[in-house]
ZABA-85401 format. One line per field, with one value per residue (C-alpha): x, y, z; residue number from 1; residue in one letter. Coordinates in pm, 1 decimal. Each point is the difference from the previous one (the first is absolute). Layout:
N
east = (X/...)
north = (Y/...)
up = (Z/...)
seq = (NUM/...)
type = (A/...)
// end
This chain:
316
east = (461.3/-323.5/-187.7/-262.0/281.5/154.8/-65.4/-206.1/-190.9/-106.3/-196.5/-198.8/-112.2/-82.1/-177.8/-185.3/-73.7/-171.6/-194.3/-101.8/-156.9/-143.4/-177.6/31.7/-347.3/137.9/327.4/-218.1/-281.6/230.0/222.7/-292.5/-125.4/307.2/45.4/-387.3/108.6/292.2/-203.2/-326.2/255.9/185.5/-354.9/-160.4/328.3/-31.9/-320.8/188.3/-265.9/108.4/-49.8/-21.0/-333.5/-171.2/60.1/-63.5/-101.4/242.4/-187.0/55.6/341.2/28.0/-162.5/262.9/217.8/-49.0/-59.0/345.0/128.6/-122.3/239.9/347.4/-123.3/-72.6/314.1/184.6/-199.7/124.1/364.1/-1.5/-102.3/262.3/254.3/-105.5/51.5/331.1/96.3/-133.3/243.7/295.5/-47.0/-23.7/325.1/135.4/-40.3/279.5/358.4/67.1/-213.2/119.2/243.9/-365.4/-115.6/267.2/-56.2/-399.1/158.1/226.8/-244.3/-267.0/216.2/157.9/-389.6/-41.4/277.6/-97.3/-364.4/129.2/214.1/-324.7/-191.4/292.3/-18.3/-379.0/-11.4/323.2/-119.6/-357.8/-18.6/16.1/-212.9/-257.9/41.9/2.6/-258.6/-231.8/177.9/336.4/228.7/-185.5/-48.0/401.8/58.1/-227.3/192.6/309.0/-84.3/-125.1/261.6/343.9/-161.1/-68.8/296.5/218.6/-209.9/89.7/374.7/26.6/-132.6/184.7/356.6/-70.0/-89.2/282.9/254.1/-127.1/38.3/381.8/47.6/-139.7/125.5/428.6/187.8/118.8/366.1/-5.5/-72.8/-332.5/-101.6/-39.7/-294.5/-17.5/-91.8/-268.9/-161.3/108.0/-245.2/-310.0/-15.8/24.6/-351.4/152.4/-100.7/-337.5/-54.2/73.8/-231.3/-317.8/62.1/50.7/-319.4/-208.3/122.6/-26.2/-347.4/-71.5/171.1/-257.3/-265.6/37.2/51.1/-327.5/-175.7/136.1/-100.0/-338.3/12.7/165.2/-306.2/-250.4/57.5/66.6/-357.9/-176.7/114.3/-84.9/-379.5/29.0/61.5/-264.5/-261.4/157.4/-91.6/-353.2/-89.3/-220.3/-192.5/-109.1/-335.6/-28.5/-48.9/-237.4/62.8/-248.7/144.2/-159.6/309.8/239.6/330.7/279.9/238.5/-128.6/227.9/33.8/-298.9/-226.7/-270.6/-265.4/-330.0/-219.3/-365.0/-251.8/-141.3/-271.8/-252.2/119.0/348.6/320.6/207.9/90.4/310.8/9.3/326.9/91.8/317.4/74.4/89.8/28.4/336.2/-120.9/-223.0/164.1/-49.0/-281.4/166.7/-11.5/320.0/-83.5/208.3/-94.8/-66.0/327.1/262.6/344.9/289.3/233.1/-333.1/-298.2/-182.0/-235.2/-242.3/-98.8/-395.2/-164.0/-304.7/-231.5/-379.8/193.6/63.8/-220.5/202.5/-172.0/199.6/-63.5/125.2/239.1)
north = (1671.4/-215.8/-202.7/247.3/230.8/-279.0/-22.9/-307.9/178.3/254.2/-183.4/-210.9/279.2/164.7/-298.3/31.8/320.8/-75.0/-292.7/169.0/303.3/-202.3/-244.9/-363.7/-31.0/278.8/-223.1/-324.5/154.9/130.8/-269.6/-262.0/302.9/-37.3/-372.8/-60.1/270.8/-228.2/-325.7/151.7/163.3/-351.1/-153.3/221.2/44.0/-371.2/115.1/291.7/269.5/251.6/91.8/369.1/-110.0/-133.5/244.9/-246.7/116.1/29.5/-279.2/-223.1/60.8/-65.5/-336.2/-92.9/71.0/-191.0/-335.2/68.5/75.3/-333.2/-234.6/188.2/104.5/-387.3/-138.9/354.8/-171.7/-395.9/135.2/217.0/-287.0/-209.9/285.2/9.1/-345.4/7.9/311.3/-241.3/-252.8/237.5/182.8/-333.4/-97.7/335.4/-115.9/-217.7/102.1/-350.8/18.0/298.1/-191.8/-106.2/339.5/166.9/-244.0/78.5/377.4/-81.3/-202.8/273.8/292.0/-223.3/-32.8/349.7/116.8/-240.7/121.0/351.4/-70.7/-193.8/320.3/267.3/-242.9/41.9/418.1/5.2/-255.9/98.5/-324.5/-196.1/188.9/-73.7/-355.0/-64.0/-104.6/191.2/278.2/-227.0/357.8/112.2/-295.5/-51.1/402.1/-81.8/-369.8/187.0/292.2/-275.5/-214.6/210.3/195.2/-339.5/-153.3/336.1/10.4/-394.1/31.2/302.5/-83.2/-348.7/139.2/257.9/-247.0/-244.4/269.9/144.6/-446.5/20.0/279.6/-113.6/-340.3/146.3/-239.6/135.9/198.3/-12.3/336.5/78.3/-44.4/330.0/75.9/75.6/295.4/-155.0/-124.3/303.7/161.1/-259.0/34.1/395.2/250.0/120.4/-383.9/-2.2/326.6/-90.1/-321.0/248.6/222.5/-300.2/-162.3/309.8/-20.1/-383.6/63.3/265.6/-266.7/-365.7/296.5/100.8/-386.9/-68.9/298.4/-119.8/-395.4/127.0/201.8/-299.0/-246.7/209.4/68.3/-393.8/-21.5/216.8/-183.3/-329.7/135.4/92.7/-335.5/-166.0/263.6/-115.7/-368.8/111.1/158.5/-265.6/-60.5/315.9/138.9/78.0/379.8/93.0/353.7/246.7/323.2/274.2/13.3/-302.3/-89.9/-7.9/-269.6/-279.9/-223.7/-377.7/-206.7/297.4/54.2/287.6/-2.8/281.7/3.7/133.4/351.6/-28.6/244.0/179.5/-125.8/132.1/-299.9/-148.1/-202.0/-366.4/-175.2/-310.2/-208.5/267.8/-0.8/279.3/93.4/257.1/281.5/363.3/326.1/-3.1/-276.7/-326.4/-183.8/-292.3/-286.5/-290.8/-396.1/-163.3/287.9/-43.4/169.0/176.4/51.6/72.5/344.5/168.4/197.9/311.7/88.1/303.7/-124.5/279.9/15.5/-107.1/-357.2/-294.8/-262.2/-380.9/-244.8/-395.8/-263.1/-218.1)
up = (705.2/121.5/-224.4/-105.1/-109.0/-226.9/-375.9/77.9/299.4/-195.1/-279.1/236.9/183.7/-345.2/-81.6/312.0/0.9/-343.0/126.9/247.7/-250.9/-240.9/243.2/-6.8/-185.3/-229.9/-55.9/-55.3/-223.2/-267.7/-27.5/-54.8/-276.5/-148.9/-7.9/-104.5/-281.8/-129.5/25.7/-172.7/-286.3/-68.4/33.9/-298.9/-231.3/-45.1/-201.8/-124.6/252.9/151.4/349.5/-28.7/-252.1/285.0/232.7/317.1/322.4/300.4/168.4/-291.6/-7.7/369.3/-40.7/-262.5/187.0/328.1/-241.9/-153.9/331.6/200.4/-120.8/82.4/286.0/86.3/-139.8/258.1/299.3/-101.0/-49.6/310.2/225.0/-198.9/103.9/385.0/38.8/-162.5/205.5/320.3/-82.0/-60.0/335.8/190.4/-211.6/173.5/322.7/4.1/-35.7/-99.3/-285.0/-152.4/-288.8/-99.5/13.6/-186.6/-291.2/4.0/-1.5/-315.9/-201.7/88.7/-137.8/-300.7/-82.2/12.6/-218.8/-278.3/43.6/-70.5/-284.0/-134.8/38.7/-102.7/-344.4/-21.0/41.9/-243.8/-264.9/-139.3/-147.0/311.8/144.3/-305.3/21.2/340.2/256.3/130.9/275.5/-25.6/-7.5/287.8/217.6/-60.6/122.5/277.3/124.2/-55.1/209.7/275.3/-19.8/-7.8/325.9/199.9/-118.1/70.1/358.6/104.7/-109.4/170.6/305.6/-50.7/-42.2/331.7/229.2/-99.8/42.8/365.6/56.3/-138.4/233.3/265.6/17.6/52.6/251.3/270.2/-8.4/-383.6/-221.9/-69.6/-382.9/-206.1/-145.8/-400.7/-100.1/-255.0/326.7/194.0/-243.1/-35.3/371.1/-19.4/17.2/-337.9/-186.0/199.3/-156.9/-273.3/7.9/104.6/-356.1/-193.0/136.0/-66.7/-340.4/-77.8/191.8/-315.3/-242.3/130.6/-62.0/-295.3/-138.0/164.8/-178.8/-346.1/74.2/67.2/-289.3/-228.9/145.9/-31.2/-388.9/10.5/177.8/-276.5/-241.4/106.8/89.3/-403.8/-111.8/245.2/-121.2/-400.9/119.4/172.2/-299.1/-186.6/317.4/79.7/-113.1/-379.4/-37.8/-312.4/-76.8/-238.9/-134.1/-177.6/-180.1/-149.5/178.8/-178.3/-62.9/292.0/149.7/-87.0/75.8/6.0/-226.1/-83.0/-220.7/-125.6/162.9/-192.3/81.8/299.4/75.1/294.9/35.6/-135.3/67.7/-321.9/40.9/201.8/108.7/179.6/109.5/244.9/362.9/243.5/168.6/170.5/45.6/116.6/-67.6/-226.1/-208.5/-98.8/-40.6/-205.9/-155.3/-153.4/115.9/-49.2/46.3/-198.4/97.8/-203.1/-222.2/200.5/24.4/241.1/-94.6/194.6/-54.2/181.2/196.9/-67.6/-177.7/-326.9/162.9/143.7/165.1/35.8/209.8/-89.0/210.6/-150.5)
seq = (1/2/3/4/5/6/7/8/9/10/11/12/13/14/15/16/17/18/19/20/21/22/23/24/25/26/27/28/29/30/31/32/33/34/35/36/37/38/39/40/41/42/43/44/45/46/47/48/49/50/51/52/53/54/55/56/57/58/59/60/61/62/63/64/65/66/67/68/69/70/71/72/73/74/75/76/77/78/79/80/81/82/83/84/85/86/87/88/89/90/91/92/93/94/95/96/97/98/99/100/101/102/103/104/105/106/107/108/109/110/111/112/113/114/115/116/117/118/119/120/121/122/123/124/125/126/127/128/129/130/131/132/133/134/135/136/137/138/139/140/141/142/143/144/145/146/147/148/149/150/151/152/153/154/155/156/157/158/159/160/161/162/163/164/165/166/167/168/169/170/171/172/173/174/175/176/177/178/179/180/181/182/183/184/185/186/187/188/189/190/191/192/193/194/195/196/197/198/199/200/201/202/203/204/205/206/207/208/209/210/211/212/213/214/215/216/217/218/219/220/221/222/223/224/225/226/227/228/229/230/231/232/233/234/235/236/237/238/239/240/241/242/243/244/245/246/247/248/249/250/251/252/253/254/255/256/257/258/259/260/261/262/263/264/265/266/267/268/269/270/271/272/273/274/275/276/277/278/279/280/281/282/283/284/285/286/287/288/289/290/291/292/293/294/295/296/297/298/299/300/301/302/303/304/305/306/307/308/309/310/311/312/313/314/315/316)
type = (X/X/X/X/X/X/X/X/X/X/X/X/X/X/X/X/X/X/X/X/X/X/X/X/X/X/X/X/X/X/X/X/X/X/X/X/X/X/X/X/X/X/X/X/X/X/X/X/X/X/X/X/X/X/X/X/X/X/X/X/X/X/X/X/X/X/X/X/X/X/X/X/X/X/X/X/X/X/X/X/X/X/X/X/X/X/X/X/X/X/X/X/X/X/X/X/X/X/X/X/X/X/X/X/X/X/X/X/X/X/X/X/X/X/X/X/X/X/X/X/X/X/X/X/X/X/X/X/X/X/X/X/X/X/X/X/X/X/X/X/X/X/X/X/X/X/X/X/X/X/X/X/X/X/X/X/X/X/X/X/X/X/X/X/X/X/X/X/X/X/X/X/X/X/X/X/X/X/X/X/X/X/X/X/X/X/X/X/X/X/X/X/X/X/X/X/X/X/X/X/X/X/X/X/X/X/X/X/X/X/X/X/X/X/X/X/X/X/X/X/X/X/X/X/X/X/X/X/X/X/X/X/X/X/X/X/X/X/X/X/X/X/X/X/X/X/X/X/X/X/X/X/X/X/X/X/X/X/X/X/X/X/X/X/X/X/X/X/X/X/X/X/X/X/X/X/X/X/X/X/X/X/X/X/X/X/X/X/X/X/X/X/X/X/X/X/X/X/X/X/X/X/X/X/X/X/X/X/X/X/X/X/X/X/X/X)
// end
């Protein structure tokens, strides 16, 4: 059976196959939708909006999403240069048959921090409330190290215990029995464990994937909400909206205020208010909270901007 016929084979050329449908553009383009959709949603619920009120355009969406999107894909860059270099310094290690004792530790310690990585992130998908108190992406990130790690470390002791054991076998005196070979090594050398290697790689690959998807997905919630609470903090500075209605608002927010005008000859307008700011304008609508925003507590208010509404804007 070749490698394209294996379990493993199969998926990444069904994954390829895929890519190669969709487009790369296609690939990239929804998943920054997506992400700027989880960032803008954690960004608004902090002022209790919904997204689906605002109806945002696609190219709004995209924009959120390549801000939330910056960061990990800096900190991917900083730990994949980390992980060359380390990988440098391993394969030079491998160069030497006298340093492999050294190796096979780095091997050991690699996998041993792999296996407590994935018992970290088996406790965070089985526990909801670790995974509620935790760090940002800590399940994930733990899935993904785990993935990394058992694979490398499985790869170097591997590839340690082979070339030790074609040394022992090589190195028989002369008119003394050759050494037998185990069958454990019998079958890391054998096609059969390389196969093996090739499906499990295919799936790990699917595994460090998926992780990646979800710490992008953890961040980027993360991201929105942080943008919230600088926008919460921004608030005072911004330009004070005054706001006339032909018809009284309801219930205003803290630190909001409103005043009846009296009747003018050609206007309808008869309502004034003040001590608002604007959190943004979509969809025909205002979305507007108040100066110093308090949270549990606060409220938004949602005003059509139509003929029945004159917006002022006053700098602070």
């Amino acid at each position: 059976m070749t490698a394209a016929a294996s379990p493993g084979g199969q998926v990444l050329v069904r994954v390829r196959a895929l890519v190669n449908v969709l487009g790369p553009a296609t690939v990239a383009t929804s998943l920054l939708f997506y992400f700027g959709y989880v960032a803008t949603t954690a960004r608004f619920r902090f002022f209790g909006a919904y997204v689906s009120l605002m109806n945002l355009s696609f190219q709004d969406m995209l924009l959120y999403g390549v801000e939330a999107v910056y960061p990990p894909l800096l900190a991917v860059s900083v730990m994949g240069l980390l992980g060359l270099t380390a990988h440098t310094g391993v394969r030079l290690l491998l160069l030497s048959e006298d340093r492999d004792n050294v190796t096979g530790w780095v091997g050991i310690l690699v996998a041993l921090i792999g296996c407590l990585a994935l018992a970290r992130g088996v406790v965070g998908i089985l526990v909801p409330g670790v995974a509620r108190a935790e760090a940002v992406a800590t399940t994930p990130l733990c899935l993904a190290a785990a993935a990394v790690g058992l694979t490398y470390g499985t790869w170097l002791l591997r590839r340690i215990a082979i070339r030790r054991d074609r040394r022992r076998l090589g190195s028989t005196p002369e008119g003394a029995d050759p050494p037998t070979r185990s069958a454990v090594m019998d079958w890391l050398a054998s096609p059969d464990c390389a196969r093996l290697c090739r499906s499990a790689m295919a799936w790990i690959t699917l595994l460090v994937i998926a992780s990646a998807f979800w710490i992008v997905n953890s961040f980027a919630a993360a991201y929105g909400l942080g943008r919230a609470l600088d926008d919460a903090d921004s608030l005072p500075g911004r330009p004070e909206v005054v706001l006339y209605t032909k018809e009284p608002l309801r219930d205003l927010p803290a630190g909001a205020s409103g005043t009846r005008l009296e009747p003018a000859e050609g206007s309808e307008l008869l309502y004034r208010y003040e001590g608002l700011r604007l959190l943004m304008h979509a969809n025909g609508r205002l979305f507007l909270v108040p100066a110093h925003w308090t949270a549990p507590g606060g409220r938004t208010l949602v005003v059509p901007y139509e003929d029945t509404a004159h917006l002022e804007l006053v700098p602070s």
